[in-house]
N, C-alpha and C positions, 0 to 999 in steps of 0.2 A: 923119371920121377914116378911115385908110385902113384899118385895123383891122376898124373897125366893117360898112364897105361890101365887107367881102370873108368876114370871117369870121364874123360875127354871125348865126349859122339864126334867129334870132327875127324878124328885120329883114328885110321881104320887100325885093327886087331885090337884096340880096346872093347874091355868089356861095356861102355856105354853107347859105341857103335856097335858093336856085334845087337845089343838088345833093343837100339832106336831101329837099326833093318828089319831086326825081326816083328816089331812093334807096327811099325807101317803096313808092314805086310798082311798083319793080321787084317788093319784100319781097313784096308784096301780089300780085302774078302770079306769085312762085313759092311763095305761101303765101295761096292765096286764102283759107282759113279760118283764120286768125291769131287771129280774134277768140274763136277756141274752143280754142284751144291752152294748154298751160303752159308757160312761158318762161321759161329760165335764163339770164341777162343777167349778163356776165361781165363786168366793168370799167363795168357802169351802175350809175344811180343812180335813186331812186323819181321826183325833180325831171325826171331826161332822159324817163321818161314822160309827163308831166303834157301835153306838146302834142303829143303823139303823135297823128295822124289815127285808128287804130284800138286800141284797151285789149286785152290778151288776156287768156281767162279769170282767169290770174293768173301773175305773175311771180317771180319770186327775182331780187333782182341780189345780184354778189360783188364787194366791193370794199376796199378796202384805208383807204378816206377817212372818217374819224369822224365825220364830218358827215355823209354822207351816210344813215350809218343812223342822226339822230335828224329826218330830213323826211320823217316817214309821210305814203304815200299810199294811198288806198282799193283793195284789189287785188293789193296791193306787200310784200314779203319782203324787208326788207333785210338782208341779212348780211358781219357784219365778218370777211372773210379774205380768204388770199390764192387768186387763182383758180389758178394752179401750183402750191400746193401740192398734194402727194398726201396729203394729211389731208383736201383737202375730198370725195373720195368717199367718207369716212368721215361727216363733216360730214352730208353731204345723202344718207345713203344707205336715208332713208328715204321720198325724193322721187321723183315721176317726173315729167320732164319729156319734149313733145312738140320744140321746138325749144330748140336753146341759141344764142343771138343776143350777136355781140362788135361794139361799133362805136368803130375806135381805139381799141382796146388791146394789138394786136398788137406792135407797133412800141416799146412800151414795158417790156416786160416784162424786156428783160433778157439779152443772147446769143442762140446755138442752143439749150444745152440747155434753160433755162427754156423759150422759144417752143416747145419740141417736149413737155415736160410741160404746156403749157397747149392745144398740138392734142390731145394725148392725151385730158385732162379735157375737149373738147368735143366728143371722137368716144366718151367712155363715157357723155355724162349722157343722148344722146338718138340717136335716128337721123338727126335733121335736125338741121343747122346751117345758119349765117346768119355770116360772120366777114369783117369789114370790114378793111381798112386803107388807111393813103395807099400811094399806088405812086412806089418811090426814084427812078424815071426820068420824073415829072412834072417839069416846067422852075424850076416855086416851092414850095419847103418847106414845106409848111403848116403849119406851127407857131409858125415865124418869119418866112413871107411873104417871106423872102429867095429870092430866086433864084440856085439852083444850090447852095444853102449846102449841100445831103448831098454835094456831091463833091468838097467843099473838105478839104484837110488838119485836122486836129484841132484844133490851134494857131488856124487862121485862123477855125475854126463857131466856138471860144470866145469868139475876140475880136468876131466880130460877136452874140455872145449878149449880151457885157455893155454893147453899146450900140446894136442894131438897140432903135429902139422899137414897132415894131408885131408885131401876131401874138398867141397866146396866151400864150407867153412874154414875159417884159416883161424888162429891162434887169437884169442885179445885178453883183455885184464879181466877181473871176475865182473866186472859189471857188464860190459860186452858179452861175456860168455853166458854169465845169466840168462842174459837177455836171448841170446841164439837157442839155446835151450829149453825156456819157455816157449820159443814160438814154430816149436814142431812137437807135433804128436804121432806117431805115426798108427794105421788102423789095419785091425784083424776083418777078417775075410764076413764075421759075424757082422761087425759095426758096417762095414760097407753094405752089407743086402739089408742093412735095418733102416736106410739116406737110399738107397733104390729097390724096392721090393718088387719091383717089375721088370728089374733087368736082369741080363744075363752076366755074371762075373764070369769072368776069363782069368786065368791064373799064370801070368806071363812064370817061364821057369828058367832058372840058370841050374845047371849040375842037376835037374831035377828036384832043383828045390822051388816051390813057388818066390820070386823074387819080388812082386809087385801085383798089384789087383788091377784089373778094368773092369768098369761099369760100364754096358751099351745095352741100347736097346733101338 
């Protein structure tokens, strides 16, 4: 399935394994001691650890998914909220962490304002970040596998939400689709250095095309 051979990281020769290896690897030269660090994982879940090449001393994830905080894993801190709210440096304001690490969640959150209270919460919880996203001028949508679908009119991403079948997204009626469609935006390499103007973007490439952005510092 075409799904499966492109976006499936568990599945080696897929394209979302071949780019989580290469993605790690990067993690791990600009964070050669990760395995000693504490880590605030903003939009993970204890599960996206579990095959992770290196564990770090110990994590927090934040998320919003009820499920994800009842899949304890040895090491793992799950906590149910939102990573934008400004409650949560209340939340956690008796933690320190060494890095705070986002992978696709950016894109989801929600406008300017939201994205810019969740750069905020990942420039207070640590000195170092780690903040992934797809990049909007890749040629295929990673969500929905469609090409070109972020530069299509609103009308036209809806109507291929409720009937493109492949991608993360799967098919539903116009109100479902609406809805998956409002609540991704994805961002240019500009909008990202304007939410971290102190960091260093990294420009993950497939085929030599930039596929995705990271923010560290």
């Amino acid at each position: 399935m075409l799904s499966t051979m492109i976006a499936d990281p568990t599945k080696p020769g897929s394209l979302a394994h071949f780019t989580r290896v290469r993605r790690w690897a990067e993690l791990l030269r600009c964070f050669p001691n990760l395995a000693d660090m504490r880590v605030l994982d903003l939009g993970g879940t204890p599960h996206s650890w579990r095959a992770s090449p290196v564990r770090p001393a110990h994590v927090v994830t934040v998320n919003l998914d009820t499920a994800s905080a009842q899949c304890p894993e040895p090491g793992i801190t799950a906590v149910l909220a939102d990573a934008c709210d400004p409650s949560l440096t209340r939340l956690l304001s008796a933690e320190r962490f060494d890095l705070v690490y986002s992978n696709s969640l950016m894109e989801h959150v929600g406008g300017h304002f939201r994205r810019q209270q969740f750069a905020e919460a990942v420039q207070y919880f640590a000195d170092h970040h780690w903040v992934q996203t797809p990049y909007r001028y890749f040629p295929v949508e990673p969500h929905w596998l469609f090409p070109g679908m972020q530069w299509l009119p609103f009308r036209a991403r809806v109507a291929v939400s409720e009937r493109w079948p492949h991608g993360h997204i799967r098919p539903g009626d116009r109100a479902q689709a609406t809805t998956d469609v409002e609540q991704i935006e994805l961002l240019s390499a500009t909008e990202m250095r304007s939410y971290f103007p102190d960091s260093q973007i990294w420009f993950e490439r497939f085929v030599g095309l930039p596929k995705s952005l990271v923010a560290w510092t």
